[in-house]
DOVOKE-567164 format. One record per residue (C-alpha): x, y, z; residue in one letter. Coordinates in pm, whole numbers, padded with zeros to 5 digits, always signed. Example, Ala and Ser with C-alpha at 12.3 -4.5 7.8 and 13.67 -1.06 7.14 Angstrom:
<pts>
+01230-00450+00780a;+01367-00106+00714s;
</pts>
This chain:
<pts>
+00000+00000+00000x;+00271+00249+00097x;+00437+00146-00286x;+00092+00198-00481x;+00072+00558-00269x;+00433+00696-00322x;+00366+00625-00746x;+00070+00824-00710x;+00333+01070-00533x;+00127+01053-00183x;+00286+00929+00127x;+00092+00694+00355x;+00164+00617+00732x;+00187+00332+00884x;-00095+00469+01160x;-00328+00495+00796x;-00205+00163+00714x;-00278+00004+01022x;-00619+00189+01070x;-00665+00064+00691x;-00686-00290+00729x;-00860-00295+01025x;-01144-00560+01048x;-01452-00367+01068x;-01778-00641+01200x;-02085-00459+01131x;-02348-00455+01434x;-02665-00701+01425x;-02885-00463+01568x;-03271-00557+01555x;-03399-00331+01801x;-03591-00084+01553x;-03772-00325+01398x;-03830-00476+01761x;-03995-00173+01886x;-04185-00141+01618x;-04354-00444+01623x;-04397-00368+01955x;-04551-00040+01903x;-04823-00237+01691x;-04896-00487+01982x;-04941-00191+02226x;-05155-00067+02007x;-05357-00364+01970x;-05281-00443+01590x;-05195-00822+01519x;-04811-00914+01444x;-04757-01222+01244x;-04448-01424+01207x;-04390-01403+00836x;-04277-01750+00824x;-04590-01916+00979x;-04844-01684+00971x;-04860-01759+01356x;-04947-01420+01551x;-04669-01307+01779x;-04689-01139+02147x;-04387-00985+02309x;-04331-01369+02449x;-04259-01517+02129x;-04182-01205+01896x;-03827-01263+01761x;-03689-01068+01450x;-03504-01256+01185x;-03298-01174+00902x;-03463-01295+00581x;-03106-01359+00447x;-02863-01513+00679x;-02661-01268+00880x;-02336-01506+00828x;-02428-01493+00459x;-02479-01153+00402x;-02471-00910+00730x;-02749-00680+00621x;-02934-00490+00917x;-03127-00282+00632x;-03520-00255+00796x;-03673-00476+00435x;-03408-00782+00532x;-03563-00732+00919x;-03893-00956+00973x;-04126-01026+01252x;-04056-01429+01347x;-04188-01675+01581x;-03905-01742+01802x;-03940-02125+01738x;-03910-02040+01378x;-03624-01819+01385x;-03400-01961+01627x;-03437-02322+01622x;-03616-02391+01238x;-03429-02187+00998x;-03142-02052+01186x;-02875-01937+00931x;-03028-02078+00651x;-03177-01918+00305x;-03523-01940+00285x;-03621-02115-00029x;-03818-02023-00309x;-04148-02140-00228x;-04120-02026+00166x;-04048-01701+00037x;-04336-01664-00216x;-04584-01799+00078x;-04500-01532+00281x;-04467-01270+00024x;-04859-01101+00172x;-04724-01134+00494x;-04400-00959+00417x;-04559-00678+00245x;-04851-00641+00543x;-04516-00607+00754x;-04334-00390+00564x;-04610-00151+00472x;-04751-00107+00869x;-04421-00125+01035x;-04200+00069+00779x;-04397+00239+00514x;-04670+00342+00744x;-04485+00395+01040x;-04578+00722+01263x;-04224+00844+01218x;-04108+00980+00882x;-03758+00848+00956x;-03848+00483+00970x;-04046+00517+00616x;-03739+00719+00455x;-03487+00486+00615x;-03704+00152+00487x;-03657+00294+00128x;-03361+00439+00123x;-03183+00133+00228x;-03443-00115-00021x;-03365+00160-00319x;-02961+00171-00208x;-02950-00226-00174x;-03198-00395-00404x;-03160-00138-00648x;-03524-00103-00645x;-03693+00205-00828x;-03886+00458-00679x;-04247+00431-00792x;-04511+00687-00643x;-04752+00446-00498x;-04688+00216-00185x;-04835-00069-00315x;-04586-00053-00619x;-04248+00009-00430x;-04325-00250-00203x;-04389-00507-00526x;-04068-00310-00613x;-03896-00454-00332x;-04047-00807-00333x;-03887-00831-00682x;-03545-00718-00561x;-03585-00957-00245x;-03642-01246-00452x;-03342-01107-00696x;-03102-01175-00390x;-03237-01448-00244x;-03142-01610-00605x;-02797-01416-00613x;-02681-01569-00252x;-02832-01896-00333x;-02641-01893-00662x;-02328-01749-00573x;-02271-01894-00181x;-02447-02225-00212x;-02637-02185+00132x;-02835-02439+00302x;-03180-02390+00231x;-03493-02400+00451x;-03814-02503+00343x;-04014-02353+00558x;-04324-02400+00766x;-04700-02456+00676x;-04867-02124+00697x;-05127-02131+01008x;-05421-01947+01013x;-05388-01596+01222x;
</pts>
């Protein structure tokens, strides 16, 4: 590094060099999307796991990443859903969820998205949620809700194929949808 600097006539430290390659871990940090879903339940408004279609209480509310942290460490608010604890920690752990799972839950996913992100009392959240989805999935920026979050969908199932594709992950097939 110091050789590629000095031909581009700039001198680099060793401090630079050092601070340079240091590992950088980015945080898992769920709580947003925690409280949020726990906003609704305060409020009295149902929270499903997206998985099962079980409804959640504070008890068994769990967020998961819909792609595998250890895959792909994304804390973006689309890749954050409302789980069953069960489901989440013990069912699909670190796995991708497969295509089918994925296109079960896809109503689910968007009823999520849309009341805790798109609809959400506080402008940040909602600029945040597509910000990050535009940034990430390269998703457009149609006017209407019910298009960006179709938007989204598309560029969720665009990854899931990418990761699948390019890392070979385990896959999970899922859980039959209950009634909520």
């Amino acid at each position: 590094m110091q050789g590629y600097g000095e031909r581009q006539g700039r001198t680099i430290s060793m401090d630079e060099l050092h601070r340079a390659l240091v590992w950088l871990d980015p945080l898992r940090d769920t709580r947003l999307a925690r409280s949020l879903a726990d906003d609704l339940m305060n409020r009295g408004e149902p929270v499903f796991c997206v998985w099962s279609g079980k409804r959640l209480d504070q008890r068994t509310l769990d967020v998961d990443h819909c792609f595998p942290w250890v895959a792909w460490p994304c804390g973006d608010l689309w890749n954050l859903l409302p789980s069953s604890r069960q489901v989440n920690q013990r069912l699909k752990r670190d796995r991708l969820v497969d295509v089918a799972t994925l296109a079960s839950a896809r109503d689910r996913i968007a009823d999520w998205w849309a009341r805790g992100y798109a609809r959400a009392p506080s402008r940040p959240v909602n600029d945040r949620f597509v910000r990050e989805a535009v940034a990430t999935l390269s998703v457009d920026r149609p006017g209407d809700e019910a298009r960006l979050l179709d938007e989204i969908y598309a560029g969720v199932e665009w990854q899931r194929m990418r990761l699948r594709n390019d890392q070979r992950l385990d896959e999970w097939s899922g859980v039959a949808p209950a009634d909520p």
